[in-house]
N, C-alpha and C positions, 0 to 999 in steps of 0.2 A: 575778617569775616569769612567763613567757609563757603562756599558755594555748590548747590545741589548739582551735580550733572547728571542729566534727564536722557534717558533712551533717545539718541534721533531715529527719526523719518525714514523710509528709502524713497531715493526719488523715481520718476516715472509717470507716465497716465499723462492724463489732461483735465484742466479744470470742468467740472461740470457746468449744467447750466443753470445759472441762477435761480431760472423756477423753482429747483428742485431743491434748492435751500429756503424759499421763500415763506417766513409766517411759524417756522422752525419753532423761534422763541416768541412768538406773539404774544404769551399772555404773561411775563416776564416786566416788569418795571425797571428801568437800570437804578432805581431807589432802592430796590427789595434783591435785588441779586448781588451771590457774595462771588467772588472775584479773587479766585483762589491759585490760576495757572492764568498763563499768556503765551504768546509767541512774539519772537523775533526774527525780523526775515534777515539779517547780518548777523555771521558773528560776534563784531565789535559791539553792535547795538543789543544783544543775547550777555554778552559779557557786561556792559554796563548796567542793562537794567537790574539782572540780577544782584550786581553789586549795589546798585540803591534800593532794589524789594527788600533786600536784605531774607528773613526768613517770614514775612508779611503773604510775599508769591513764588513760585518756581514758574521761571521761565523755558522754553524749548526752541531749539533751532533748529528747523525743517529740515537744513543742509546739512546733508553728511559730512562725514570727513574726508578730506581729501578734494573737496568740490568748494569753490567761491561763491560760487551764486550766480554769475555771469552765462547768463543761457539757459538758467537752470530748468526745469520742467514738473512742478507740483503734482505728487499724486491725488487721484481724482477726488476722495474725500479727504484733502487737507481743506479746506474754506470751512466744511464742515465744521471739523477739529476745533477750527479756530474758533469758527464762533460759540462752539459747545465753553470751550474754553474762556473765550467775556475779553481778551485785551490782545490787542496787536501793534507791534510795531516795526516801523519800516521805515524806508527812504522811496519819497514818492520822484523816481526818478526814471526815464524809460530805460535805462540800462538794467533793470529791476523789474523788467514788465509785469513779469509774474507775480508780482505782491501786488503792484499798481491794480491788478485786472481784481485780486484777492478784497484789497481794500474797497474797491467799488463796489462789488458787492456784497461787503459786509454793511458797506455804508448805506444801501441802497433798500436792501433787504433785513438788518439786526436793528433795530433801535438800542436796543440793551448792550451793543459790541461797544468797546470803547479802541478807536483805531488813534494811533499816534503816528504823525510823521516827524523825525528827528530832523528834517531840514525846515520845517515850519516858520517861517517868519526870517529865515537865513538867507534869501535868494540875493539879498545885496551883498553878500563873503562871500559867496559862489562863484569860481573861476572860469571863464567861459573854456570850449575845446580851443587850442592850438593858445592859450594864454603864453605869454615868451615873458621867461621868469628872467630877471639880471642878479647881476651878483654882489650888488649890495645891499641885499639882504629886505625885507617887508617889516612895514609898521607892525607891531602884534596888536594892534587898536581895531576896532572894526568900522572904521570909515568907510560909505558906500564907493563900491567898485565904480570909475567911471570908464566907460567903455569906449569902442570905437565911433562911434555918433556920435560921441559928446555926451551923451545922454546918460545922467546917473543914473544907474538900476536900482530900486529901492520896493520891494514888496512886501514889508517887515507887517501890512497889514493884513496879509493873508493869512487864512488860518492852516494852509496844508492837507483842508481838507476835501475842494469842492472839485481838483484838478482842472481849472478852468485855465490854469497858467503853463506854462511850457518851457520845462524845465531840460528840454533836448540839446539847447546849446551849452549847458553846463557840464563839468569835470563834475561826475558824481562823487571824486574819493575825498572827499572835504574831512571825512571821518580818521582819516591818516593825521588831518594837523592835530597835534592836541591844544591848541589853543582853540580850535574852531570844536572840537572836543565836546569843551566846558557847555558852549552853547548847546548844542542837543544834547547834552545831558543834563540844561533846564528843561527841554521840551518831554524827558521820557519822564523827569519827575513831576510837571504838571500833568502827564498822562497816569501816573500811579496816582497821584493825587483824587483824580474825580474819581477812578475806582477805590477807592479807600481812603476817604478825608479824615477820617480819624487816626491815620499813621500820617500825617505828613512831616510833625516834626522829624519822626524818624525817616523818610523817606529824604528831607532835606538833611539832616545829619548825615545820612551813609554819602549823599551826594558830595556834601561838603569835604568829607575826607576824602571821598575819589577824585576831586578838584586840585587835591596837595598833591596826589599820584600824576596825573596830567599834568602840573606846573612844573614838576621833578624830569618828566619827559623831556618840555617845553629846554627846561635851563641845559639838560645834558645835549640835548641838537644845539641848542644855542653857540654854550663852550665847544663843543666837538668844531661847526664852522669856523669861530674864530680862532681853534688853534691849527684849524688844516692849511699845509703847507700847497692846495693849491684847490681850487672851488670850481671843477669839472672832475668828472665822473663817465662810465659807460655801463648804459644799462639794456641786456640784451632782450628786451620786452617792447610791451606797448606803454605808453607813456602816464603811468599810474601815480607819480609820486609828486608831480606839479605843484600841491597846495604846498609840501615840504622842501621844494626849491625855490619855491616864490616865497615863504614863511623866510626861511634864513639863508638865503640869498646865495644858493650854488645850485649847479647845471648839468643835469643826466640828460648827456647824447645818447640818441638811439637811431637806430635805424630803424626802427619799428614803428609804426604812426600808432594814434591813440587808439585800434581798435585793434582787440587779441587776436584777430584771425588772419589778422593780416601777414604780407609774408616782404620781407624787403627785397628790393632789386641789389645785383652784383653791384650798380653803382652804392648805393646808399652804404652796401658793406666793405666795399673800398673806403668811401671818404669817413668810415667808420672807423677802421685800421688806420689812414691816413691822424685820425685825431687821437688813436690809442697812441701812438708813435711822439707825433709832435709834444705832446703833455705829459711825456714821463708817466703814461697809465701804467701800473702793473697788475692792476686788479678790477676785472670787471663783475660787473652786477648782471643777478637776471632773478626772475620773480620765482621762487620755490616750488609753485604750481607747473610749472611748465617742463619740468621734470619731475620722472620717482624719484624719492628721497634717496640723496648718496650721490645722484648721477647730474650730472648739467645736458641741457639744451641744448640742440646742434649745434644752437647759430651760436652758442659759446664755443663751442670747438674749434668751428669757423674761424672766430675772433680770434683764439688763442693761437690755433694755428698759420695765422698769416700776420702777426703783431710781436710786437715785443713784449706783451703781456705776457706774467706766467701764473697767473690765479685768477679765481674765479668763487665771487661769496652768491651767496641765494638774498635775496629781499622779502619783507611779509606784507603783504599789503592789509593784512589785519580781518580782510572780507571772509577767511576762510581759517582750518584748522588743518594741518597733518596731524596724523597716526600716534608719529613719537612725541608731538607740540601735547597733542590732546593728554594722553598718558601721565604727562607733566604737571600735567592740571595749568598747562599758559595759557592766559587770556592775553587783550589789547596787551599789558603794560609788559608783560612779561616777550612778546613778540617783536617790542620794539626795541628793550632792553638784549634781549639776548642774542634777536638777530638784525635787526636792523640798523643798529647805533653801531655794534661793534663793525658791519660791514660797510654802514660810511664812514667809518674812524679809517678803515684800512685803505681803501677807495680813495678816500679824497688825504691819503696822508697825514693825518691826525695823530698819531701817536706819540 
């Protein structure tokens, strides 16, 4: 299936004030309104839904290229946009403020907007921060997480939509596993679904084949772990890729804690070198954003130069696109395929 790709956004501004979209589409029925574009506030979430609208909607990704989403800052008439436009989706998560503030008041103020949250009814797979992944590997079943209080987390009757629940202690990148995948990619087809009830078979058909795409992912991370000759890694970021070391059961040290801005102490990057050493590392990781393309990250340099290491691959975390990615026409599958699998095949010694 082809995929439209849509002029993006520039970013910039700040969201207006709610007033001033207020009563926009008042005399609008969401029965009588046709539902013809959307937005996606992720890329991954931009890439799949388009792959289940099929040619039904053209979807748009506000985020440029070259940019994640992480801090990002919405020009002043995107909410507008959106709602001119009839469907939205997102990840209602505060790492994503900016759609969260978006979603509110579309919710608040469009009756006729149809807003989707892809983590909807997921909060019991959701990782908490600092989750400590081991190396034999996670059920791919989705049995409620049980946390540190004993206490099963189970919110599967929440609809995603009223933001009453508090989603801050969660690892937002649930959207890296592709088994946890499948699941919001029920949630953006019941979201095409109330806009458009008369395509849903097609709507679950394009799903269903995007399903064998994710299960293809699933098995090659799967083989890749059990045939790597050792299930640590070094990744010189903040710690993005947890649902995919808790999913099949290996360990990216950082010295980076789970927030990008952060910057590590001399210790952390000692006993960081100390781990490159001890484990036969020759190949560290670092996230592709954190350089222009071509070039690594200091704190790689850092690494390389005080280690026994002598390479260094980029990671995708799937939220965003480069220049020469876009060009390519990659989406998700194609980001995990060509850089991310082949860079923990190398990494964790797989080959």
């Amino acid at each position: 299936m082809s995929r439209t790709r849509r002029s993006l956004l520039g970013a910039g501004g700040s969201l207006l004030a709610a007033s001033a979209f207020a009563g926009c589409l008042d005399d609008l029925d969401l029965a009588e309104r046709e539902y013809d574009t959307g937005y996606a506030a992720l890329f991954s979430l931009w890439d799949w839904t388009e792959q289940v609208s099929g040619e039904t909607m053209d979807f748009e990704n506000p985020v440029g290229t070259g940019e994640s989403g992480h801090g990002w800052s919405p020009p002043g008439d995107l909410t507008r946009d959106i709602a001119d436009a009839g469907v939205f989706v997102y990840f209602d998560t505060p790492e994503f403020s900016w759609a969260q503030d978006i979603a509110s008041t579309l919710e608040a103020d469009y009756d006729d907007v149809i807003v989707v949250d892809g983590f909807a009814g997921l909060d019991d797979q959701l990782l908490e921060w600092g989750h400590e992944t081991g190396s034999d590997g996670h059920d791919h079943g989705t049995d409620t997480e049980t946390h540190e209080d004993g206490e099963a987390e189970n919110h599967s009757e929440d609809d995603g939509h009223d933001h009453d629940h508090d989603r801050s202690s969660f690892d937002p990148h649930a959207w890296l596993d592709p088994v946890l995948a499948q699941d919001i990619l029920e949630n953006l087809v019941d979201g095409l679904v109330e806009a458009h009830p008369d395509e849903e078979e097609t709507f679950r058909t394009n799903a269903d084949e995007y399903v064998g795409v994710l299960e293809d992912v699933d098995q090659q991370l799967e083989t890749l772990v059990e045939d790597a000759d050792r299930r640590t890694a070094v990744f010189a970021g903040h710690d993005s890729f947890t649902y995919l070391e808790d999913r099949y059961g290996f360990e990216l040290h950082t010295p980076v804690g789970v927030s990008p801005n952060e910057e590590p102490s001399q210790g952390e990057i000692s006993e960081t070198i100390e781990h490159i050493d001890e484990n036969g590392i020759d190949t560290i990781l670092y996230d592709a954003f954190d350089a222009p393309e071509g070039q690594h990250p200091p704190l790689v340099g850092t690494l390389l130069d005080g280690s026994d290491a002598t390479d260094a691959r980029p990671l995708a975390t799937a939220s965003g696109t480069l220049a020469s990615w876009d060009e390519k026409g990659w989406g998700y599958r194609e980001q995990m395929e060509e850089i991310n699998i082949p860079a923990f095949r190398e990494a964790l010694d797989a080959q």
